[in-house]
N, C-alpha and C positions, 0 to 999 in steps of 0.2 A: 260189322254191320248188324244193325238190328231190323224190327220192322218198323218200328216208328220212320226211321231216316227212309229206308227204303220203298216203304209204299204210303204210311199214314200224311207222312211231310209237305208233300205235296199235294195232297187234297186238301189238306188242312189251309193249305196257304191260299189254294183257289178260294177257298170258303170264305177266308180273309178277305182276299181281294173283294169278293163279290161281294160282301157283307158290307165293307167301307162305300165301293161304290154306290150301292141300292139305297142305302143309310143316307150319304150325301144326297142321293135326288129326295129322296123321302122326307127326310126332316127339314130343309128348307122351306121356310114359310115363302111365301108370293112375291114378290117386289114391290114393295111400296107399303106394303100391309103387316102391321105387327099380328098377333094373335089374338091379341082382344081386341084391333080391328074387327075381327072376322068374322065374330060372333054375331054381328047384326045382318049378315050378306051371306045367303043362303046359297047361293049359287058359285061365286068364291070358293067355299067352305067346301061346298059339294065336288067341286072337280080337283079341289085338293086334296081332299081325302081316296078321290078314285085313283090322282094320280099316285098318292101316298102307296095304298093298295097294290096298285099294277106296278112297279118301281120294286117293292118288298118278294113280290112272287116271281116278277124276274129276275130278282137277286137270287133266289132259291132256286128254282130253274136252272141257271148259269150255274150256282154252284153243284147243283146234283149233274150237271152236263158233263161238266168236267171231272166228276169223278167217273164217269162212265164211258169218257172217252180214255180217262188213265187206267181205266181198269183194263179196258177190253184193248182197241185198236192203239192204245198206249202201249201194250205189254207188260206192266207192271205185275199184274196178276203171275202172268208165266212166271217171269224172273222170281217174283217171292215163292212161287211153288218148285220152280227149277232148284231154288239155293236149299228150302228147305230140304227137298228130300236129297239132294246132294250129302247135305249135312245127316240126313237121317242113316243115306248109305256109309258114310265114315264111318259112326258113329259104330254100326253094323257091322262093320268089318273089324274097328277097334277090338271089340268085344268077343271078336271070331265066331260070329253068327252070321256066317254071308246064307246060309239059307234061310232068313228071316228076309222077308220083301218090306220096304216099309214107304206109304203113298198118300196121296195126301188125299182128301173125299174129294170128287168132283161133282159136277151135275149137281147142286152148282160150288164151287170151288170153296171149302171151308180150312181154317185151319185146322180141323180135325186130323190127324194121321194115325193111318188104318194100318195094322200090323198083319202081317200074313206068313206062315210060313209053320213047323213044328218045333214044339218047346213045350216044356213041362211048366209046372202052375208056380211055381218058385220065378224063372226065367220070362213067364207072361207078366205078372206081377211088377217084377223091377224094371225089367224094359220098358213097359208103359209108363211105369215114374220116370223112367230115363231118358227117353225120350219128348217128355212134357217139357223137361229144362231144354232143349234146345232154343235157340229163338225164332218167333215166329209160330210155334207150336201152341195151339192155347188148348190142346188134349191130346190124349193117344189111347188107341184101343187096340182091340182083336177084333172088334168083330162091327161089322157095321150099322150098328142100330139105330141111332138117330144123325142126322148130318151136324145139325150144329149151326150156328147164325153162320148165312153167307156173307164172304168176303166183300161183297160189292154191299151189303147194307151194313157192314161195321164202314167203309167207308163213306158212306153217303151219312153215317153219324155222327164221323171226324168234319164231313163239310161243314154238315149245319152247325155244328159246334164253332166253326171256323166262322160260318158266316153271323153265327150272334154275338160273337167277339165280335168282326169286323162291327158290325149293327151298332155294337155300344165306345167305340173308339168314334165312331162317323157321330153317335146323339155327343157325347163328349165337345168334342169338337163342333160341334155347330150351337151345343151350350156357349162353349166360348166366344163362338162368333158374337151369339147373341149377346152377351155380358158385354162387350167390348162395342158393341156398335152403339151404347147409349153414349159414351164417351164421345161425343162428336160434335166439341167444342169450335 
């Protein structure tokens, strides 16, 4: 298991979804009205655009929602910090350094992981390399100096990513539509 499948996957995919959704109400032009219709009719134009607008921030919305409900009352968050330090304690024991503690930063939940415990400058050195290859680990330290991007805004980075993918498969597709609707022999 990695953290992509484990925690990134599915916020990415909400982002998708929303992104496709939002995209479809958004880029739809009016019914009845092409787009150079529209140019003459101010008022048309105006509520299309707002609904354009309001459609695009709710898609955002929705997508940062659900990364915040997978983070928190999801559990996501615990599991991927549960497994890491799991793996950090192996890893610790492999090596027969069970008095090294190794945790992950909390307040708020990064994947930094905090090393604690006594060892010489040779044994801090490598453990911290050694520890960075686990997965899921994107640092290791000794000591806790700065936190590091939180967890919950690398995901809401995978969303929006997800939701401007979605954005440009929904413009795509309603390109299509558009292409195809002059065909209408």
């Amino acid at each position: 298991m990695n953290t992509l499948w484990d925690y990134f996957w599915p916020i990415l995919g909400a982002g998708l979804l929303s992104g496709v959704i939002a995209g479809v109400v958004a880029f739809r032009v009016p019914r009845g009205h092409s787009k150079e219709d529209l140019d003459g009719k101010d008022a048309i134009l105006a509520t299309w655009r707002r609904r354009r607008i309001l459609s695009l921030a709710a898609g955002v919305g929705a997508a940062l929602a659900a990364t915040a409900l997978w983070h928190g009352p999801g559990g996501a968050a615990d599991r991927l910090a549960t497994r890491i330090e799991r793996d950090a304690e192996v890893t610790l024991i492999h090596y027969e350094m069970a008095q090294i503690s190794a945790r992950l930063h909390r307040g708020p939940l990064t994947r930094r992981l905090i090393l604690t415990g006594p060892a010489d400058d040779f044994q801090r050195e490598q453990l911290a390399l050694t520890m960075e290859t686990l997965p899921g680990v994107g640092s290791a330290r000794w000591a806790p100096a700065s936190a590091g991007m939180p967890l919950i805004l690398e995901g809401a980075g995978a969303a929006l990513l997800g939701f401007l993918f979605g954005l440009l498969l929904a413009y795509l597709a309603e390109l299509h539509r558009r292409y195809n609707a002059q065909w209408n022999w």
